[in-house]
Structures are given as structure tokens and as C-alpha cells.
C-alpha positions in Angstrom: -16.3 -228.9 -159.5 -13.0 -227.1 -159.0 -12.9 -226.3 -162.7 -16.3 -225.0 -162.5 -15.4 -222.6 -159.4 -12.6 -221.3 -161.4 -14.6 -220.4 -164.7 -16.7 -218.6 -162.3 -14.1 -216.6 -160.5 -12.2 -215.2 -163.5 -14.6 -212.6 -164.8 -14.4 -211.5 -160.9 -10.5 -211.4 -161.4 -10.7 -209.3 -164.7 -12.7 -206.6 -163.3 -10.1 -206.1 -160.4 -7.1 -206.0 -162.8 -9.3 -203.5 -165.3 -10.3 -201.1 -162.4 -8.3 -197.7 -162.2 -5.9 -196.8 -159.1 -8.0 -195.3 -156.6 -7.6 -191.3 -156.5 -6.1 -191.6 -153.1 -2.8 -192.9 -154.5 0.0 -191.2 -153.7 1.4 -191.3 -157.2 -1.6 -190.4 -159.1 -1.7 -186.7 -157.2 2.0 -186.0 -158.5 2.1 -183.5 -161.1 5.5 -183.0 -163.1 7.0 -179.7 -162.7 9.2 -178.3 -165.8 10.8 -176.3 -163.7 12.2 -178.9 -161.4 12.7 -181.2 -164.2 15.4 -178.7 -165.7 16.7 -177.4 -162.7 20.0 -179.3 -162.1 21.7 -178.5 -158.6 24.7 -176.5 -158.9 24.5 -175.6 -162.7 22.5 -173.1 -163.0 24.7 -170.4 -164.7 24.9 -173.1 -167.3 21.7 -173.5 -168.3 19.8 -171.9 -170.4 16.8 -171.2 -168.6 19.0 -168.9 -165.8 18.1 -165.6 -167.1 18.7 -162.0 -165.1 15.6 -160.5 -164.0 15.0 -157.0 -164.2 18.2 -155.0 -162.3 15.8 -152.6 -160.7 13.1 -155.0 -160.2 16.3 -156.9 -157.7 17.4 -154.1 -156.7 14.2 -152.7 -155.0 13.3 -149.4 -154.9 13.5 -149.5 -150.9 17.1 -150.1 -150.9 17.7 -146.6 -153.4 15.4 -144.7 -150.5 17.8 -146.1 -147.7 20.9 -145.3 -149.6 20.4 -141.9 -150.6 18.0 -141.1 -147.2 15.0 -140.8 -149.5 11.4 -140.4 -147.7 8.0 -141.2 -149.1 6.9 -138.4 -150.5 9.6 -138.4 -153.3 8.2 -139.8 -156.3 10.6 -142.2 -158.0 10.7 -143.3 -161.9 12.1 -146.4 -163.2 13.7 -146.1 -166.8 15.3 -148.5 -169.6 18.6 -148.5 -170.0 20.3 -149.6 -173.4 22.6 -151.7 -170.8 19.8 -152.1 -167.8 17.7 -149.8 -166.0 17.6 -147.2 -163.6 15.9 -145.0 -161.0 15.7 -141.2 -161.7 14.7 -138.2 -158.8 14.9 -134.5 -159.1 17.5 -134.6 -160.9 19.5 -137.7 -159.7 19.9 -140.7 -161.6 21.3 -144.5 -160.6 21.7 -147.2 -163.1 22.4 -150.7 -162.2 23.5 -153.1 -165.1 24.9 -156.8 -165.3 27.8 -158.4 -167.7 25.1 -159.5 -169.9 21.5 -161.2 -170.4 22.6 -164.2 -168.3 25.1 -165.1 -166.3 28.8 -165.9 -167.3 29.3 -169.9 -168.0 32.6 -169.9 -165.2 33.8 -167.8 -163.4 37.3 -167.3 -165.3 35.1 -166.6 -168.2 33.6 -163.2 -166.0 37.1 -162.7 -164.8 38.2 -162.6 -168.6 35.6 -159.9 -169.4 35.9 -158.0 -166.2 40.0 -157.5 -166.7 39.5 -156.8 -170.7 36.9 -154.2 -169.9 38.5 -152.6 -166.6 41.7 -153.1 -166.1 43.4 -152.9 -169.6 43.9 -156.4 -170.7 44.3 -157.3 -173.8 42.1 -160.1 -175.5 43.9 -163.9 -175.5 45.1 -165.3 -178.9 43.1 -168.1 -179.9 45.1 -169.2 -182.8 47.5 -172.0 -182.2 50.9 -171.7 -183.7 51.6 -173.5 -186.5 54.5 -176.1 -187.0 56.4 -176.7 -190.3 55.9 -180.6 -191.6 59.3 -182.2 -192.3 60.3 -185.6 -192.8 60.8 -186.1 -189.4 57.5 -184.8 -187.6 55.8 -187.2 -190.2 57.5 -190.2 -190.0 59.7 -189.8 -187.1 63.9 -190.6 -187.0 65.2 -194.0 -188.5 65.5 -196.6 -185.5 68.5 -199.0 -185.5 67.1 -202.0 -183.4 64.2 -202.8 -181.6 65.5 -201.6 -178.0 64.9 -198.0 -176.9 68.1 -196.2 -178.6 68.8 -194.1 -175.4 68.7 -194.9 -171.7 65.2 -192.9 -169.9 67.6 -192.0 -167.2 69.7 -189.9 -169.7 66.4 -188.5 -171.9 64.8 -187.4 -169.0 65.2 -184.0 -167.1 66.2 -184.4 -163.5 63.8 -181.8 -162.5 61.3 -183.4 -163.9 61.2 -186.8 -162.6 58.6 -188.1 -160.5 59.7 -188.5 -156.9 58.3 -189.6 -153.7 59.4 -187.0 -151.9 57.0 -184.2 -151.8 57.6 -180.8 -152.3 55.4 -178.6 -150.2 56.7 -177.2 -147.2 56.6 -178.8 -144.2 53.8 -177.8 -141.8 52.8 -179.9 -139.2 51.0 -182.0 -141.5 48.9 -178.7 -142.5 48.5 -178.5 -146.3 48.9 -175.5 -148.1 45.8 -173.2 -149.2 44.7 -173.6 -152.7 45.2 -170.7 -154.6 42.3 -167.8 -154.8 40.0 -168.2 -158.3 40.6 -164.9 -159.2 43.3 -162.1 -158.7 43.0 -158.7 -157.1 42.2 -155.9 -158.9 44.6 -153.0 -159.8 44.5 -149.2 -160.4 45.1 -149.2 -164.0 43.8 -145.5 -166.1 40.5 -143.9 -164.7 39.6 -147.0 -162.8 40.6 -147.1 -159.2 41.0 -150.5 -157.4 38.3 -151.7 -154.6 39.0 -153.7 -151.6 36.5 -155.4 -149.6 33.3 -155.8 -152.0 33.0 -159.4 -154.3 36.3 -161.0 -156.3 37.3 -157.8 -157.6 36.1 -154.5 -157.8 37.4 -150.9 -159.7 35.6 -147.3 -159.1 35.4 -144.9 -162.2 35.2 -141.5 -160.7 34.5 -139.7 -164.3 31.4 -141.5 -164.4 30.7 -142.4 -161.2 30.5 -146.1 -161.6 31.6 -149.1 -159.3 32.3 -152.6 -161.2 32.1 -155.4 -159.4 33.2 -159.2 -160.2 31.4 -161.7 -158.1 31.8 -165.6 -158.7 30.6 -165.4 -162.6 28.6 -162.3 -162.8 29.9 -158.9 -163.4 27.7 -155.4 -161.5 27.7 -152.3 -162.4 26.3 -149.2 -160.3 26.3 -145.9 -162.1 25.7 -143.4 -159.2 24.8 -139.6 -161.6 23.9 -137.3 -158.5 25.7 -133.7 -157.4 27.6 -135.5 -154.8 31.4 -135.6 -154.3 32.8 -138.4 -155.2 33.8 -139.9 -152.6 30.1 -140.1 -151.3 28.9 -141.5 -154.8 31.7 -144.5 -154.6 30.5 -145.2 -151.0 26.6 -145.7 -152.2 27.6 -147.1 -155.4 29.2 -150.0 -153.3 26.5 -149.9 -150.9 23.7 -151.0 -154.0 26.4 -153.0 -155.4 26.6 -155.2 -151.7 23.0 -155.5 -151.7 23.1 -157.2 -155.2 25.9 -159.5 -154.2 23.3 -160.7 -151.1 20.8 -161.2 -153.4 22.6 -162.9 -156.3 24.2 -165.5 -153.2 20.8 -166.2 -152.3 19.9 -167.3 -155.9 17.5 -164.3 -156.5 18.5 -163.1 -159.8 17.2 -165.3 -162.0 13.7 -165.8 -164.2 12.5 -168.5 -165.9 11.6 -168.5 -169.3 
């Protein structure tokens, strides 16, 4: 009898394991995202997919009005830049421009670039100097036992020893600060140094253009108006600050 009951009972049991997942289920209404599957916290200006968008399109065309007291009625025009874009009025031009299609892997990297382009650096070698073989380098001095041939305490630099003691000045227990990522900028040529605006900044008065270094991206605000310079650098910097905002609030890229 119990045999019977159990012949009876197991098409029952394979319709139940056959049956699909009812469409209430949590983890049939989850659809994968390729976005989120490539997007890795904190390395974004490694990855691939972490494009610029359009400088102007960041920008805003609200922020130009506000700089240069703009009202309504005047018609601005977007152009193409061969190195980004820029917003043209009666005469008046301003073109914005990054370091490059996407942003710089590190931030030394941008800091590389930036002082090479504005502050007269010259490129790094990259060659590695090359030593002369001799008998010695390959197979190293004859040895005359099997115990070291020297005492470590004579072979080894005072000042080089490891220690207990430490050397940081004494504090209160307060640690030293760890040193800045990047250094300051420096008048150097046509390019005057900027305080107070990203890493680093310089201002190029004979073309009216502020560059900025901030984190791994490199600005640039090319202000071509009849004002005096001084008022040009001051709403160069102004656009420039409103960039910085946006890129710390991870506005400045696309996805592809």
C-alpha cells in the first residue's frame, strides 16, 4: 500500500520541481546593468569607459551668461575646437579644453604633463644606464671559506642601519603631515603662477588662458574678449572653479 501511495505521488512531485519561479521573485525582476558591472569604485580615471563629455556641454552656457553678465537676449554659438569647444558673442570668444580625451591614469602622470607644458620642464629620461659586464658582475669575487669574509658591522654604513629610535621630531605624540601630491606652481616665461584655484595653476596673459591641474585632469580656459587682462584672468578662473565643482562631483564623464 505504502509503495502504491508513493508511485502515485511522484508525478505530483515532478510537476512541482518542473514548474518556473513565480514572476513575483525577487531575483527574476533583476536586470544586469553594464554600466554597473564595469563601474569599479574609486577607479574610474582608469578605466576605459571614463570619457570627457563635451567641455561646453559641462560647462553650461548659464555659467558663461553669469560670468560675463550676459542677458537673454544675446544669442550665443557653440563651436568645435581642434582642442575642445567654445562659446562665441559679438565678437567675444571663450574656449574651454581638457589635457586630453580622458582623464590622466594618476595624478603624477597630469602633474608630469602640466609642468612639461607650462612650466618649462624638460621630459624624464627613460633609458636606464647601462653597466659594463666584467668578470666580476658575472660571477662575483672568489670567496676563501664558507663564513661571511667581512663582519656586517664593518660593511654596513652607520647612517644606514636600522634603529629603534625614530627619527621624526618630537610632537606630543602628533605625527608629521604627509607630504602634498603635487608642488606649487612657479612663474617661469609668459606663464604667471596662480594661487588658490586646484593643485596648481599658471595664467598666460598673451593668450588669455588660465591652466589648471586638479587631481589627474588638466583645464584650460581661453578667455579672447577686449577686456584688460586682469579682468580676463579673474573670469578665466571663475569658469575654471566651476569645472573643478563639477569634475569633484563626478560629472565629467560619458559612457561609451
Amino acid at each position: 500500500m505504502k509503495i502504491k501511495s508513493l508511485i502515485l505521488a511522484f508525478p505530483v512531485l515532478c510537476l512541482a520541481c518542473s514548474s518556473p519561479a513565480p514572476t513575483t521573485d525577487p531575483a527574476n525582476q533583476m536586470d544586469a546593468s553594464p554600466v554597473v558591472a564595469k563601474q569599479v569604485a574609486g577607479v574610474n580615471a582608469l578605466s576605459t569607459d571614463a570619457n570627457y563629455d563635451e567641455p561646453c556641454t559641462l560647462l553650461g552656457e548659464e555659467y558663461v551668461r553669469r560670468t560675463f553678465n550676459l542677458d537673454e537676449t544675446t544669442k550665443l554659438e557653440e563651436s568645435i575646437e581642434h582642442s575642445g569647444c567654445g562659446f562665441e558673442w559679438a565678437g567675444n570668444k571663450v574656449v574651454v579644453s581638457f589635457g586630453g580625451k580622458r582623464p590622466y591614469s594618476s595624478t603624477f602622470l597630469a602633474e608630469y604633463i602640466f609642468d612639461k607644458q607650462f612650466q618649462g620642464k624638460p621630459a624624464l629620461a627613460m633609458t636606464e644606464p647601462v653597466e659594463t659586464a666584467n668578470d666580476s658582475t658575472i660571477s662575483g669575487p672568489e670567496t676563501e671559506g664558507t663564513n661571511a669574509e667581512t663582519s656586517a658591522e664593518t660593511t654596513v654604513p652607520e647612517e644606514t642601519k636600522h634603529t629603534t629610535a625614530d627619527n621624526h621630531p618630537q610632537h606630543a605624540g602628533v605625527t608629521s603631515a604627509a607630504p602634498a601630491l603635487t608642488g606649487h606652481a612657479v612663474s617661469t616665461g609668459h606663464f604667471e603662477a596662480v594661487s588658490n584655484i586646484g593643485d596648481k595653476a599658471v595664467w598666460d596673459a598673451s593668450t588669455g588662458a588660465m591652466h589648471v591641474l586638479y587631481n589627474n585632469h588638466i583645464i584650460s580656459v581661453t578667455v579672447e574678449s577686449k577686456d584688460k587682462a586682469d579682468v580676463k584672468k579673474e573670469r578665466a578662473q571663475s569658469l575654471a572653479e566651476v569645472l573643478i565643482d563639477k569634475i569633484a562631483e563626478n560629472e565629467y564623464t560619458k559612457r561609451l
